[in-house]
N, C-alpha and C positions, 0 to 999 in steps of 0.2 A: 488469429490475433491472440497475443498471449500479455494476461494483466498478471502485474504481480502487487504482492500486496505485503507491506513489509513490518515488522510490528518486533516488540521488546517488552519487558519488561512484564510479564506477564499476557499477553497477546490481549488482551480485552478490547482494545481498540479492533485490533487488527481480524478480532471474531466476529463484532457486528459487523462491518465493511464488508468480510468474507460472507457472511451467510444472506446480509441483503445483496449482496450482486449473484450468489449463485443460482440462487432463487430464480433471477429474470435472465444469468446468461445467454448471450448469443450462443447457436450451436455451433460456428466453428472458434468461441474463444475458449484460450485456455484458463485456470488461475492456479496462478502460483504463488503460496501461503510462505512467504519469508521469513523465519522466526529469529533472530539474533542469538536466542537460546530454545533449547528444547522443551518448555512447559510454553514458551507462549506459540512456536508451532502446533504444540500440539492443543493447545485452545482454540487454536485457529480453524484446526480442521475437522473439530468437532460440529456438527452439524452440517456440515454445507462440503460440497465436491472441489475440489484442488490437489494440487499436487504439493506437498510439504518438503521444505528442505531447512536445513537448519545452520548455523553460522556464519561467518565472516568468508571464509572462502566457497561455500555454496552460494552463500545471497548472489557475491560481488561475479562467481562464472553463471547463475541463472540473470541477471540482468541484464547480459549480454543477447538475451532473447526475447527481451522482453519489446511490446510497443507501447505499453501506459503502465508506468510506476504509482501504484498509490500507497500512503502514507501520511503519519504526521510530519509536521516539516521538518521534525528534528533529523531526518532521514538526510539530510542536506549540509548538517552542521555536523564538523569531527566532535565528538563527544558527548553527543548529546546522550538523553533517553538514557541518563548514571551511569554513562559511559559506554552503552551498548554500541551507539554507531561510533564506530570507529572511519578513524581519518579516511581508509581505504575503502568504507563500504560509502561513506561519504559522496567521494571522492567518484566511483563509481556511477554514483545516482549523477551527480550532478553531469558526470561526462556523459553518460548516456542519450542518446537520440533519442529513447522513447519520449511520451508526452507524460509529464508529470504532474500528477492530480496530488495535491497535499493539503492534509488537514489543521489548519493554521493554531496549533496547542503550544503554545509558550514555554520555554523553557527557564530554569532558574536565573542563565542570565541574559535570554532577549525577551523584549517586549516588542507585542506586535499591536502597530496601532491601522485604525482603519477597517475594520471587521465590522461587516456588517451582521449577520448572523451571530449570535454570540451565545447560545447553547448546543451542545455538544452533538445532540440528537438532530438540531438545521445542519450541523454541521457536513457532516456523515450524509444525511438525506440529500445535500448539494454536490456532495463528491459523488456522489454514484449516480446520481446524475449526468454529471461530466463523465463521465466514464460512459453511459451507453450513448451520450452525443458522440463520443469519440468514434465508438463501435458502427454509429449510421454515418459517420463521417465517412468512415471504412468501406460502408455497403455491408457492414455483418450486421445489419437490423431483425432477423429471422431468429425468431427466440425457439429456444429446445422445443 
């Protein structure tokens, strides 16, 4: 199973998410550290195991591999994250078959109502939750 995990703007999101899932990883999944630019890749992969790649046409040919996309939801919307995702990686995510775990963080111009969790640390702790439901979903419940 291969999770990837997609982040901008400095990766800070996308380094907690990464280092609490690699911690409990299934041994047969992958993670793949998506960065939109190369400082929050490499934020990403400090501490915790993954594989790193960086930009718009890495993201958009590693998601073609992927089975659970995680990220903020901006990952969904063209331009979000001060223009990081772009219409194409967008575009991507959204077409994609994988199962999409997204971290509901509001952008300058959506609002999102209906959140029940409403600090940043439930937030993250409920996605990677869904994330290893997905993995015993799988049958890849056998942790490293």
């Amino acid at each position: 199973m291969n999770i990837g995990i997609i982040d901008g703007l400095g990766g800070g999101l996308g380094s907690q998410m990464a280092r609490k899932l690699s911690a409990r990883l299934p041994k047969k999944a992958t993670l793949f550290l998506l960065g939109t630019n190369g400082i929050a890749t490499q934020k990403m992969l400090e501490g915790c195991s993954g594989l790193g790649v960086t930009g718009e046409k890495a993201i958009i040919y590693n998601l073609g591999k992927m089975d659970i996309i995680l990220g903020p939801l901006g990952i969904i919307i063209p331009h979000a994250m001060r223009g990081e995702i772009t219409p194409e990686i967008a575009t991507a995510v959204a077409d994609s078959p994988a199962k999409k775990i997204l971290i509901p963080l509001e952008q300058p111009h959506v609002y999102i109502v209906g959140r029940q969790t409403t600090n940043l640390a439930g937030l993250l702790e409920e996605a990677v939750e869904r994330v290893f439901e997905c993995c015993c979903e799988e049958g890849l419940d056998e942790k490293i």
